[in-house]
C-alpha positions in Angstrom: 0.0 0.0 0.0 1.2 3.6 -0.3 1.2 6.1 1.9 -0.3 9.4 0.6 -0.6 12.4 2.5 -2.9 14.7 1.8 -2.7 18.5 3.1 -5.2 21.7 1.7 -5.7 25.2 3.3 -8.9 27.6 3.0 -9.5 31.3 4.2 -12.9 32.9 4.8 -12.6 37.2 4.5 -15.6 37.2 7.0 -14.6 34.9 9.5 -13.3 31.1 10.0 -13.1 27.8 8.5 -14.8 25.5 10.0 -15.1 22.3 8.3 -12.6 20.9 6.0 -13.9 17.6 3.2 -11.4 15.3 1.1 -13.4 13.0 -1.3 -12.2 10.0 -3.7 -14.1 8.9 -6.7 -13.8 5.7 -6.3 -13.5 5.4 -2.4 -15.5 8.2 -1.1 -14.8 10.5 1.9 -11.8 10.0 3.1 -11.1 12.8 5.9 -12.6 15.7 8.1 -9.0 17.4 8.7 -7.4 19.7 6.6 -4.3 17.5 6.4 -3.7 13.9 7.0 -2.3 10.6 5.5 -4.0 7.8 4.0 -2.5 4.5 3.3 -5.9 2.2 2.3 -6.9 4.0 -1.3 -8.5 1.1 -3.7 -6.1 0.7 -6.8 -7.3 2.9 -9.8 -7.8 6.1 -11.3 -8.8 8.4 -8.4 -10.2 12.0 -8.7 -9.9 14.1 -5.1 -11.9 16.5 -4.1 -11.3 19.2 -1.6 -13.4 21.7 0.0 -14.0 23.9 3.1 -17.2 25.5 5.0 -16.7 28.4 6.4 -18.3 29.9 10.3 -21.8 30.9 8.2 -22.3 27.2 6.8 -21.3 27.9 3.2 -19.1 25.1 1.4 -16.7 26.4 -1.0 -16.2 25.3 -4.6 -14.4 21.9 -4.6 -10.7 21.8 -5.6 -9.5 18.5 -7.7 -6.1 16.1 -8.2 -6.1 13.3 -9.8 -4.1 10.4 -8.3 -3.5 7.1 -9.4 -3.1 3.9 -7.5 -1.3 0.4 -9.1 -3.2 -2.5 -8.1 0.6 -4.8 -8.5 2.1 -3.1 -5.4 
């Protein structure tokens, strides 16, 4: 398995982040933080998503990467 670490940053002009989202296409959500590592993604072609919600409940627009993931290793 491979050891990925993940890591995204968001600012809010009014106020505060308060929620941070990573998604896979393949595997779903994957995290709550704002960085982390992940070592379980299912081998394939992975699109991440990345967003933040801010202190008045508004989610941003989502960022993407694409990552992937051999199934031989």
């Amino acid at each position: 398995n491979y050891l990925v670490t993940f890591s995204g940053h968001g600012e809010d002009s009014d106020g505060t982040i308060q929620d941070y989202e990573w998604c896979s296409s393949i595997d779903g959500i994957l995290c709550y933080e704002e960085s982390f590592e992940y070592q379980y993604l299912s081998p394939g072609n992975h699109t991440i998503t990345f967003r933040v919600k801010d202190d008045n409940g508004a989610w941003s627009n989502e960022s993407k990467g694409y990552l992937s993931i051999d199934a031989g290793l």
